[in-house]
C-alpha positions as CSV (number, residue, x, y, z in Angstrom):
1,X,103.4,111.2,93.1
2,X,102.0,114.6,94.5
3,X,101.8,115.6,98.0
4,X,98.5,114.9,98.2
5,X,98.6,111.6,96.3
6,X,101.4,110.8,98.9
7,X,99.2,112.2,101.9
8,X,95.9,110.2,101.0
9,X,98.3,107.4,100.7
10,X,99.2,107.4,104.2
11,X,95.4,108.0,104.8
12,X,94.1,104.9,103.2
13,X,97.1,102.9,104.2
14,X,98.0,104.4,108.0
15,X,100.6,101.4,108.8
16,X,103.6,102.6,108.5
17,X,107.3,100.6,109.1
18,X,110.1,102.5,110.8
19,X,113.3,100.4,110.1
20,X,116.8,100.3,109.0
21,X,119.1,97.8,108.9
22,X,123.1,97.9,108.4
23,X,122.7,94.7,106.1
24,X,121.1,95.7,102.3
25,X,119.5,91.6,102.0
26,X,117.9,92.3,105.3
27,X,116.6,95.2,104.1
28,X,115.6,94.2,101.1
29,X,113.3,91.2,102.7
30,X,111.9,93.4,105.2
31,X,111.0,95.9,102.3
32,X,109.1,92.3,100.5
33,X,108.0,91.1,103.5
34,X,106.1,94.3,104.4
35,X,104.3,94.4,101.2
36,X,103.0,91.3,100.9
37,X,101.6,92.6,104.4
38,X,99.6,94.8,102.7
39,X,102.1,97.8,104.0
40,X,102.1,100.2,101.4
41,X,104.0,103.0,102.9
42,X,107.4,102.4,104.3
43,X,110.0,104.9,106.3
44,X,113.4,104.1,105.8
45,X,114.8,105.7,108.6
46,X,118.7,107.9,108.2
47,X,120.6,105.7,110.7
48,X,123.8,104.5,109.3
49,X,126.1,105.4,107.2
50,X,124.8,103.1,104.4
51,X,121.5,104.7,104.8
52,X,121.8,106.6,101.4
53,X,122.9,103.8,99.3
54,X,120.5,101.2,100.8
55,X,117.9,104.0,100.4
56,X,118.8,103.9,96.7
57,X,118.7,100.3,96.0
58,X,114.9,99.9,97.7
59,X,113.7,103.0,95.3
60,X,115.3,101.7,92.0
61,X,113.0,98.1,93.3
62,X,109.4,100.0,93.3
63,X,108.2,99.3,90.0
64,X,108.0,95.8,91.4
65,X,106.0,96.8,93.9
66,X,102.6,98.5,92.7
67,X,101.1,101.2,94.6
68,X,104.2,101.2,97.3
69,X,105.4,104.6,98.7
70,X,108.8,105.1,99.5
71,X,110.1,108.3,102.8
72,X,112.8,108.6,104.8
73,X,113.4,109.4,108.4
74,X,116.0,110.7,111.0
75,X,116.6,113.6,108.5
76,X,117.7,116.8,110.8
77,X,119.8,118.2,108.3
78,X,118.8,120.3,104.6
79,X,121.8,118.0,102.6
80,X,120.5,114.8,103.4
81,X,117.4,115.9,102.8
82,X,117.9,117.2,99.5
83,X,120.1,113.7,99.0
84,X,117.2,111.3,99.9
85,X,114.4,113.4,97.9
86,X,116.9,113.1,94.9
87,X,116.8,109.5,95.3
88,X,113.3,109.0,95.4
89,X,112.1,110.0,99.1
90,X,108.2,110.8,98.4
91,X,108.2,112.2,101.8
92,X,110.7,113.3,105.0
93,X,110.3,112.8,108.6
94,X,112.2,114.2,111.9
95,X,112.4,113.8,115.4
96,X,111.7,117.3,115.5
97,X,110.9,120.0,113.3
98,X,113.7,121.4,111.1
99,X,113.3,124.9,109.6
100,X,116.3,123.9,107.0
101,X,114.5,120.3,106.3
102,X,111.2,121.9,106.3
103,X,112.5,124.5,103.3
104,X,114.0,121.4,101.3
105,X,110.5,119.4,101.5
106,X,108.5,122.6,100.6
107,X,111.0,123.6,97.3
108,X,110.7,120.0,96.5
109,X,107.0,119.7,97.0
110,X,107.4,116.7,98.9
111,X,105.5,116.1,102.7
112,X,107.5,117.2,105.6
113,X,106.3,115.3,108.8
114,X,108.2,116.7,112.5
115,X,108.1,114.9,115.4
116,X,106.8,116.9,118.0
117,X,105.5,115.9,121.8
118,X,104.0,119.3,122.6
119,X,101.1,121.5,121.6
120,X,103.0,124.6,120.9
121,X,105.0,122.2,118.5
122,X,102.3,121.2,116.6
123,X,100.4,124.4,116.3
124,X,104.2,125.6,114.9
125,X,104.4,123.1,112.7
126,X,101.2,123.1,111.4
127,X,101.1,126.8,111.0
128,X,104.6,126.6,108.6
129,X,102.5,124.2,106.8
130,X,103.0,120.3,108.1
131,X,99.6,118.7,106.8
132,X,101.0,116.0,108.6
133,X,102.9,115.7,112.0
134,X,104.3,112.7,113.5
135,X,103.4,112.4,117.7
136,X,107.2,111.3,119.3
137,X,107.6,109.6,121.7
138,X,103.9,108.2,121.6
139,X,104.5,105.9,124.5
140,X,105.7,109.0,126.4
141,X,102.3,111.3,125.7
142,X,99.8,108.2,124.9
143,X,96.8,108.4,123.2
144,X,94.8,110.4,125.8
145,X,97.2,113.8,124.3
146,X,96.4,112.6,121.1
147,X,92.7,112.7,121.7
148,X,93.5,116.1,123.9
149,X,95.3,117.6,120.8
150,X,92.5,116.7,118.5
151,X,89.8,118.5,120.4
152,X,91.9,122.0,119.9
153,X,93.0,120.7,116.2
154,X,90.1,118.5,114.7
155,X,91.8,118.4,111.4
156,X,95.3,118.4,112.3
157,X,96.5,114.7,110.7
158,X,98.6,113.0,113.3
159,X,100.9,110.0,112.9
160,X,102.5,108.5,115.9
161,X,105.6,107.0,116.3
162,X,106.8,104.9,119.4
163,X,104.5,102.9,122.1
164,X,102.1,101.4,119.2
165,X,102.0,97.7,119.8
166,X,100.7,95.0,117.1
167,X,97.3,94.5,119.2
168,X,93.2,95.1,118.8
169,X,93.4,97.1,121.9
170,X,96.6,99.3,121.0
171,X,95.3,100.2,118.0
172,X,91.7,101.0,119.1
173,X,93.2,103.3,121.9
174,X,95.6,105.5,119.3
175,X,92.9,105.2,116.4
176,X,90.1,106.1,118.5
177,X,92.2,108.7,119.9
178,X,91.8,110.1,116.8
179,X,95.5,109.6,114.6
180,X,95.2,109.3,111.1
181,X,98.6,106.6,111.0
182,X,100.7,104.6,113.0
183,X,104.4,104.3,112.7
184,X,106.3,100.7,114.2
185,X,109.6,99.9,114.3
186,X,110.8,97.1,116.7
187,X,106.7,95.9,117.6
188,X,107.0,95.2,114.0
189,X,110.5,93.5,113.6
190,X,110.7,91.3,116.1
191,X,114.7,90.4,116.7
192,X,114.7,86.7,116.1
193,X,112.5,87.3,112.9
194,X,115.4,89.8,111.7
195,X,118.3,87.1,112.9
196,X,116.3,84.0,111.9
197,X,115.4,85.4,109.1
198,X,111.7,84.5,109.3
199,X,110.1,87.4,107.1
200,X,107.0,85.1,106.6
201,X,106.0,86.1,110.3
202,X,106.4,90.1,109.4
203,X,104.0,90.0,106.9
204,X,101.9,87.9,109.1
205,X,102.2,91.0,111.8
206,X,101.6,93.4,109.3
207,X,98.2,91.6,107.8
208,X,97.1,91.1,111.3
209,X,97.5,95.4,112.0
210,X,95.4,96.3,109.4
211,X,92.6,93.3,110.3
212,X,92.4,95.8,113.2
213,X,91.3,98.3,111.0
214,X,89.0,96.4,109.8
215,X,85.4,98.0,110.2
């Protein structure tokens, strides 16, 4: 997939899950559970020290799942990187922009979305050639910097990441702020869904968050 196959993917599909999980069957049933949501791009973020390994096993499972886009997150460093975009990373995200990640992503043509809470940050970013950047912490800035952002940068694509809930109203405020995606991590995997084991009621979540999309 190209960067801009991978970029319009995000565009028509602007849910996003943020997750890892120590345990690979967990993983594994969140990965399911989010597609049958209609999630069809998924960060699997570099937070263990399985991360790689689990990371592999999801990839080597997409031609089961049609259509379904695969990135990673937490990456601060060029080796992992380079490690997760040789196993099958279609795109990379960061807390925070990385000049050693950012030269990885752009020799691999792959997307390279940094985390930044500032303007200067994403004028930086987006001058060194981040089509996309990723608002973090959202529930620190909130949708009103978003929509302040997008009146200097109208074409700027912003995802945010952090203080999106699963609700008509949270997502009219960030979406009518003007983000192009929405990244959710714990709104999305509820605890005693993960420990019960009730994957059913992620995809439920998931098919409710795009309903809110719904024009």
């Amino acid at each position: 997939m190209s960067q801009e196959q991978t970029i319009q993917q995000l565009v028509d599909s602007p849910v996003v899950p943020v997750f890892y999980n120590a345990d690979l069957e967990t993983c594994k049933n969140v990965f399911d559970a989010c597609y049958k949501g209609g999630i069809r791009v998924f960060e699997f973020t570099n937070r263990g020290a399985n991360a790689l390994e689990t990371f592999k096993v999801l990839a080597a499972s997409l031609p089961s799942y049609p259509g379904y886009t695969l990135g990673v997150g937490t990456v601060l460093k060029a080796a992992d990187a380079t490690a997760f975009i040789e196993a099958g990373a279609s795109f990379v995200v960061s807390p925070c922009y990385t000049a050693e990640v950012f030269d990885v992503c752009y020799q691999s043509k792959v997307p390279y979305m940094p985390g930044c809470m500032t303007v200067k940050e994403i004028y930086d970013a987006a001058t060194a050639g981040c089509e996309v950047v990723k608002i973090f912490p959202g529930d620190v800035v909130g949708p009103k910097f978003v929509k302040g952002v997008k009146a200097v940068f109208p074409k700027q694509k912003l995802m945010v990441t952090g203080g999106v809930e699963p609700t008509k109203e949270s997502f009219a405020a960030w979406f009518g702020a003007g983000v192009t995606a929405v990244g959710m991590g714990s709104q999305l995997f509820k605890k005693e869904a993960l420990d019960s084991g009730d994957w059913n009621s992620i995809t439920e979540i998931a098919k409710n968050c795009f309903s809110f999309l719904a024009k």
